[in-house]
Each structure stands twice: as structure tokens, then as C-alpha cells.
VOFITI-992299 format. One line per field, with one value per residue: x, y negated, z of N, C-alpha, C in turn. Coordinates in steps of 0.05 Angstrom, whole numbers. Each point is the difference from the previous one (the first is absolute). Example, Ala and Ser with C-alpha at 12.3 -4.5 7.8 and 13.67 -1.06 7.14 Angstrom:
2
n.X 264 -7;
n.Y 114 -21;
n.Z 156 -14;
ca.X -18 16;
ca.Y -24 -24;
ca.Z 0 1;
c.X 18 -15;
c.Y -24 -22;
c.Z 0 14;
END
This chain:
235
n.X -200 -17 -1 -34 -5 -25 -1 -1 -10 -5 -19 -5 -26 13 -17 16 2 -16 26 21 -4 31 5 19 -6 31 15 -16 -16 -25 -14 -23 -22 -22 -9 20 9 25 7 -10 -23 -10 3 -12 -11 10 -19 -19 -3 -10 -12 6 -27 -6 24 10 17 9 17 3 -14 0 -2 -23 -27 26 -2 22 -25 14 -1 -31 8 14 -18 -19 -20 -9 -18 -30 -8 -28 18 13 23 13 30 -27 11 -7 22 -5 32 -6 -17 14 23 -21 -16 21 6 -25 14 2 -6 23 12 14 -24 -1 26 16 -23 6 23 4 -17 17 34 -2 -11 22 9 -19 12 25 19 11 -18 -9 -13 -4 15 -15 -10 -21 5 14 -10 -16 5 1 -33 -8 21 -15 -24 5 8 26 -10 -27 -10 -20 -18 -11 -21 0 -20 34 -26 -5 -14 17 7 -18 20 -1 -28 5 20 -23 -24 10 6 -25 5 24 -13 -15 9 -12 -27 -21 -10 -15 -10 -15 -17 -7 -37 -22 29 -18 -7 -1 -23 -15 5 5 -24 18 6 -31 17 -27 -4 -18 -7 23 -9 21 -16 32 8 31 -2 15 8 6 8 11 -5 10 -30 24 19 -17 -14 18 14 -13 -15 -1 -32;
n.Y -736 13 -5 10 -2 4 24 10 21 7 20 -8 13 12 -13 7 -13 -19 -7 17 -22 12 -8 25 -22 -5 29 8 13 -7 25 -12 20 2 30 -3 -23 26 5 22 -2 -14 16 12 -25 -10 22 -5 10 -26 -15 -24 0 -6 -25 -4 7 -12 7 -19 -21 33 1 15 -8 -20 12 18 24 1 -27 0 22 2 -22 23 9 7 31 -1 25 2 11 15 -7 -5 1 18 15 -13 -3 -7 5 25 7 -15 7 19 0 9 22 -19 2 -20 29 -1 16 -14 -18 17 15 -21 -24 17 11 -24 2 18 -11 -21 36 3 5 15 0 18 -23 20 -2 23 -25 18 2 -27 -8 -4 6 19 8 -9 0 25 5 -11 21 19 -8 -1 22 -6 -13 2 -2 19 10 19 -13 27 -19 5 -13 5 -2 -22 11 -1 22 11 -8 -2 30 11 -10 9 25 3 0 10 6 -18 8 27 -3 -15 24 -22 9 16 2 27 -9 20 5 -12 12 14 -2 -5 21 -7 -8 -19 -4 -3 11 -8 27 -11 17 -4 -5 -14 9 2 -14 7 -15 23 -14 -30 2 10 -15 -6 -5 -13 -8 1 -17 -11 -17 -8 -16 -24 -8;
n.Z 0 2 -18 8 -31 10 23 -28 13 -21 9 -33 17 8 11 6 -20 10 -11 10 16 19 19 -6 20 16 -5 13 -26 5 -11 4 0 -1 1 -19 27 -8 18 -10 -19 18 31 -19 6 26 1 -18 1 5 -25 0 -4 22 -1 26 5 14 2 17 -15 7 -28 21 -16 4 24 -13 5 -17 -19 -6 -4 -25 -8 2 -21 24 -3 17 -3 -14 -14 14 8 28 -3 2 -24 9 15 31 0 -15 21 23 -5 -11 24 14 -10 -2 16 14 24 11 -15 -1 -2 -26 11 12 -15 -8 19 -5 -26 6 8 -9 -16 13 -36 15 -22 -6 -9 12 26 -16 -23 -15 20 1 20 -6 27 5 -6 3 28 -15 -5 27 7 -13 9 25 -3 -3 24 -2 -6 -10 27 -16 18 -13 16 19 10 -19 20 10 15 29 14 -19 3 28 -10 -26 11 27 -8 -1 19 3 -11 4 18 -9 -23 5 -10 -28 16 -9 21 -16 16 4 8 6 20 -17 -28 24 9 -14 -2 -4 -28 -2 -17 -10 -10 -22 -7 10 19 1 18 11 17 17 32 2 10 -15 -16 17 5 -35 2 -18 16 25 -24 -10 20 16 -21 19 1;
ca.X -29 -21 -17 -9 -9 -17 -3 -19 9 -30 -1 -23 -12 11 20 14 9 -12 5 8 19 2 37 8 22 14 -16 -15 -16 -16 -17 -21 -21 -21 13 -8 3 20 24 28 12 16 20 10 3 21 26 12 -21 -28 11 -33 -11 11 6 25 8 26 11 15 14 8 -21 7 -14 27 23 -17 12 35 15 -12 9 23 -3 -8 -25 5 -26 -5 -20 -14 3 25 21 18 0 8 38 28 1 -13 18 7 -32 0 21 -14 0 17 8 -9 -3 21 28 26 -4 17 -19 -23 -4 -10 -24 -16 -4 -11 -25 -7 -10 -26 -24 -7 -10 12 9 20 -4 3 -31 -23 -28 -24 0 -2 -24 -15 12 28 0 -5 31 20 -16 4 32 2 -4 17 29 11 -4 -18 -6 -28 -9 -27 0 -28 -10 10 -6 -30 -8 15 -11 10 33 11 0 13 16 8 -4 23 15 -12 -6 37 14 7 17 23 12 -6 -21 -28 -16 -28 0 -35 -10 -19 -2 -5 28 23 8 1 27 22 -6 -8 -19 -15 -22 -21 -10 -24 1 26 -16 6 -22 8 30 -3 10 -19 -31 -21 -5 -25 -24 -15 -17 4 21 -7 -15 15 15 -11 -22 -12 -11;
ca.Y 3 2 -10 18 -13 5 33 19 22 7 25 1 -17 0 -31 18 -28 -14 -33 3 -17 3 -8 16 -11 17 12 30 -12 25 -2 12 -12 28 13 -11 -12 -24 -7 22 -14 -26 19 12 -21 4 30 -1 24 -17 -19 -15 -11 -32 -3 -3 8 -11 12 -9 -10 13 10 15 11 5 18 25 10 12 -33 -6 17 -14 -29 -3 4 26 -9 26 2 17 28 3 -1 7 33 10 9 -24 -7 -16 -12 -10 -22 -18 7 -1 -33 -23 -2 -8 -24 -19 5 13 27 -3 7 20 24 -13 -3 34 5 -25 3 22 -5 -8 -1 12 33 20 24 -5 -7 22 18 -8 -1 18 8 -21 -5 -15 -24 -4 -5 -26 -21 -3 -34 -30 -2 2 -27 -20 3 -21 -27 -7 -33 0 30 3 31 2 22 14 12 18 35 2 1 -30 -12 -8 -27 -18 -5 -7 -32 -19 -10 -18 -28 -9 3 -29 -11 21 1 -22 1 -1 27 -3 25 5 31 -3 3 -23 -9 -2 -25 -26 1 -4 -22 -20 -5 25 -6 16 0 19 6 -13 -32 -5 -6 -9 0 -17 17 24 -5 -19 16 27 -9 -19 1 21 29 12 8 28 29 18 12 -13 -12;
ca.Z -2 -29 -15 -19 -15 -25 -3 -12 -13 -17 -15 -6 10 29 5 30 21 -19 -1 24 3 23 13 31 16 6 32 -6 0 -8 -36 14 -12 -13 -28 -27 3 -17 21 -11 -25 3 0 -31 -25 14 -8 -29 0 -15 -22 12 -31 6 30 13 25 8 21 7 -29 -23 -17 1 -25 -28 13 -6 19 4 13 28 30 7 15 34 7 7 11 11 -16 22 -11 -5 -30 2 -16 25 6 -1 25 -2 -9 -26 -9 2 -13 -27 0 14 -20 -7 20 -8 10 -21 18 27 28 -5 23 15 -9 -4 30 13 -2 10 37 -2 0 27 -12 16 -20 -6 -33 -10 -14 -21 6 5 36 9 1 -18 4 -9 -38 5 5 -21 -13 2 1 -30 -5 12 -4 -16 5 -9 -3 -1 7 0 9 -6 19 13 26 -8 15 25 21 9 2 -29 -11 26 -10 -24 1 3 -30 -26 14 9 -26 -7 15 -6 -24 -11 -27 9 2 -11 10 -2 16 11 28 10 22 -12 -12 14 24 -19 -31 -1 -19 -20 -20 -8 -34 -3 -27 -14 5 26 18 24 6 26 21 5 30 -5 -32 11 4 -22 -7 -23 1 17 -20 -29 14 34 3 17 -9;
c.X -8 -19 -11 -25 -21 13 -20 6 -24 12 -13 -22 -1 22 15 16 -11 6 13 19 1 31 3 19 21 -13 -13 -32 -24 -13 -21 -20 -8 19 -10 5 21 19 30 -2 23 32 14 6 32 26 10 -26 -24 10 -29 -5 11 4 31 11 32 11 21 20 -7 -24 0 -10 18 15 -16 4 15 12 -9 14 25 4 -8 -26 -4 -28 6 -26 -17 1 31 19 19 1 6 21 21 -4 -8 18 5 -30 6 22 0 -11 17 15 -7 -10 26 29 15 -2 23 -4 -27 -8 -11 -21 -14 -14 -12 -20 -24 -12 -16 -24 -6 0 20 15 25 -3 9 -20 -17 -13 -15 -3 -2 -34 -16 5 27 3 -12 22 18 2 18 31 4 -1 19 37 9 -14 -17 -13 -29 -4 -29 -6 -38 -10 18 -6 -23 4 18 -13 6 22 11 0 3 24 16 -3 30 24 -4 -2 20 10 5 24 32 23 1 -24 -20 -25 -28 -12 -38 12 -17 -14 -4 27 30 15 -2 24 23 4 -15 -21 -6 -18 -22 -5 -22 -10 17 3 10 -15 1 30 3 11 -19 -18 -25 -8 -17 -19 -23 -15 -8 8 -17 -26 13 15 -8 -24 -28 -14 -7;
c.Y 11 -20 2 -28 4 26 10 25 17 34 12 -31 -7 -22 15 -31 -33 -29 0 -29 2 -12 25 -15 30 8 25 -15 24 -12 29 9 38 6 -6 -29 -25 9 22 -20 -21 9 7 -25 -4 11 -6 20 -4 -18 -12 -19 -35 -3 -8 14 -11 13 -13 -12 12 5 30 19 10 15 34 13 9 -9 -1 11 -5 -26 2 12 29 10 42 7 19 26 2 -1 19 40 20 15 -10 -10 -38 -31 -1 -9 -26 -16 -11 -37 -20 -4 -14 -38 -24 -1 16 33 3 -3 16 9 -22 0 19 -4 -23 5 21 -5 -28 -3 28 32 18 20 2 -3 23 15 0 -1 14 10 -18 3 -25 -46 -12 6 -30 -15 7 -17 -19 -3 -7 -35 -22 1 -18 -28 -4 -29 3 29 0 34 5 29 11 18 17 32 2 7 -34 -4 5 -22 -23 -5 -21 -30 -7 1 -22 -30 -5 3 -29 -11 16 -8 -29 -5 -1 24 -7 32 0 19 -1 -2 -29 -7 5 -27 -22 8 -5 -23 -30 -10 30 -19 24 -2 19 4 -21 -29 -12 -15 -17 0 -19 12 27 5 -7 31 21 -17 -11 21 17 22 17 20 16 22 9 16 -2 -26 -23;
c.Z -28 -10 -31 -3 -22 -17 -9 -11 -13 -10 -9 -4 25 14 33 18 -15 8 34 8 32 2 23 13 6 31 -12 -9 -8 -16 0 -18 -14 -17 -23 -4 -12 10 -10 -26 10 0 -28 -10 15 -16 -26 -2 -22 -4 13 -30 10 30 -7 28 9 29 15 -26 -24 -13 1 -25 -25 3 -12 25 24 17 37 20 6 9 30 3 7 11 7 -25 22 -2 11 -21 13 -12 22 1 1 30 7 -8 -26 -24 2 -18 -31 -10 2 -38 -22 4 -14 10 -10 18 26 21 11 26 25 -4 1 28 13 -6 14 28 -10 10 20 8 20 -5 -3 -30 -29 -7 -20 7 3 23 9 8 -6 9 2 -39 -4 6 -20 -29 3 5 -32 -12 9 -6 -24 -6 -31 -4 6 3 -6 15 -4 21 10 24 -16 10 15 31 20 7 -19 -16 13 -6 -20 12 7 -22 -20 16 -11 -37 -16 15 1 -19 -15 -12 18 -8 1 3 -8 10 9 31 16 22 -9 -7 23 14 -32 -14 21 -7 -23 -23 -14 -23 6 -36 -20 5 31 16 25 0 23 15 7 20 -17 -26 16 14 -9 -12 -24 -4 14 -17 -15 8 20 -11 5 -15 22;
END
């Protein structure tokens, strides 16, 4: 599990997360809420990315705040960003590859892993191909292969389905369902896509101008009052 503890992250005058205290039980979990909301800082505080002014975060034991960077990915923390990473000259094996390398496994089982990850997440492609001849939802599944390969401990995936079409992102759901169970890691999926996050996430937690609003089973959280105010919209 996670456990995050009186999270503050300040830029400027700018408070982006304010006194955050949440537990991600294991399983797939969502993290909701308006733009501007908190939710990539949170993500960055994760990564090593953002230094938070106060707080704690524990990762299954581990302090994860002492760990630089570096450390993190190699311990297990592995995330999608909403911008692509993968390099589109480089084939979709040795994108994935790049990571595995980085992971806690030894390279002896690189090539397996590679390809496990691959078939995975369902990518129709031979692993030889570049990216750049990939079309816009299969670059995505190469995201989340990217993420999941070499047995991860913690997946953050930010927005994966953004501008997916509906069997694309039918798709992605059943990957992202099975990735807790694949791999082990507990996953924490934002997005804005409402059915998304309920067909995946158990439990959703809500932030609204840095301020966690809600949290719970994802039925009950989309229905509270609050949430339905900050994030739907709706008065």
C-alpha cells in the first residue's frame, strides 16, 4: 500500500497539493479531479520529480521521499506521462528494453520480459517496428508495456486513454484492469474519462485545488455531492 501523510507541495504562492493525507489500498486505484487540481504534481512528488515543502509518503514500508530519483525506478516506481516518452526511432522492443534496463531485474531475462510485456498489453505490432509507424493507440499500449515490464511495484498512469477513440479505450480498460494482478503493482490511474476510471478503479480518490475532497468506493465518490460540485460541474 501507499501511505501519504500531510502532502504539501507550494510554488511560489501557489499551494498545488495542501496537507494531502490518503492510504492507496493494493489493486488499481483512481485519482480524479479539475485541471489544476493536484493530481500530475502528486504523480511528480512520486517520481522524485517535486520535493514537497512537508509530508511523508511510504510505499509498501519504504520511505519513498529518501529515495533520489533514480533509486525510485529502480525500486519499482514506474508511471505513463501525458506527453509521450517513448523514442519514435527506436523499435517497439527496444523502447521497452530501455526500461527493463533500469528495473531490479538482471538482463538475462530482458528479452523474455521485453516480449511478455508486449503481449500483455495486446499491441498488435511486430516488436521490431518503429514507433513512429505506429498509430496513435497502439503508441499508447507502448506507454503502458513501457510501464509494466520488469515487475514494478507502483504504476502511475496519467490520462492513458486521452483522445482515444471507444474501442481503444475498451481496450486499454482491460489491460489496466489486469495490471495489478500481472505484475503485482499497485496502480493509480487519473483520467478524466468517467467510465473509465469506474470500469477499473475500485476505489477513487478526489482532489480539488490540492485538497482531498473525497475518497472511497468509486460508485459511492461519484456520487458525493462534492465531487459532483468541483468536478462535474453541477450545482
Amino acid at each position: 500500500m501507499i501511505e501519504v501523510e500531510g502532502l504539501t507541495v507550494r510554488y511560489g504562492g501557489v499551494t498545488s497539493l495542501d496537507d494531502m493525507s490518503l492510504t492507496f489500498e493494493p489493486g488499481t486505484c483512481g485519482l480524479i479531479g479539475p485541471n489544476g487540481a493536484g493530481k500530475t504534481t502528486f504523480f511528480n512528488v512520486l517520481s522524485g520529480f517535486v520535493r514537497p515543502a512537508t509530508g511523508t509518503v511510504r510505499a509498501f514500508g519504504a520511505d519513498l521521499l529518501s529515495m533520489a530519483h533514480f533509486r525510485r525506478a529502480r525500486w519499482g516506481v514506474r508511471r505513463t506521462f501525458q506527453t509521450e516518452q517513448a523514442i519514435e526511432e527506436l523499435s517497439v522492443f527496444d523502447n521497452v528494453a530501455m526500461v527493463h534496463e533500469h528495473s531490479r531485474l538482471g538482463g538475462a531475462s530482458r528479452r523474455g520480459d521485453v516480449l511478455d510485456a508486449i503481449a500483455f498489453v495486446g499491441l498488435d505490432a511486430d516488436p521490431e517496428t518503429r514507433v513512429r509507424t505506429l498509430g496513435a493507440g497502439q503508441r499508447r499500449l507502448v506507454e503502458v508495456a513501457r510501464a509494466v515490464v520488469g515487475r514494478p511495484r507502483v504504476v502511475l498512469l496519467d490520462e492513458p486513454a486521452a483522445g482515444l477513440p471507444d474501442e481503444e479505450t475498451r481496450h486499454l480498460s482491460e489491460v489496466i484492469r489486469r495490471i495489478p494482478e500481472h505484475t503485482g503493482a499497485l496502480t493509480i490511474l487519473v483520467d478524466h474519462d468517467m467510465s473509465l476510471v469506474s470500469a477499473c478503479c475500485a476505489t477513487t480518490a478526489v482532489l480539488d485545488f490540492g485538497r482531498l475532497i473525497a475518497s472511497g468506493p468509486t460508485a459511492a465518490v461519484l456520487r458525493d455531492d462534492a465531487v459532483i460540485r468541483a468536478y462535474l460541474g453541477v450545482t
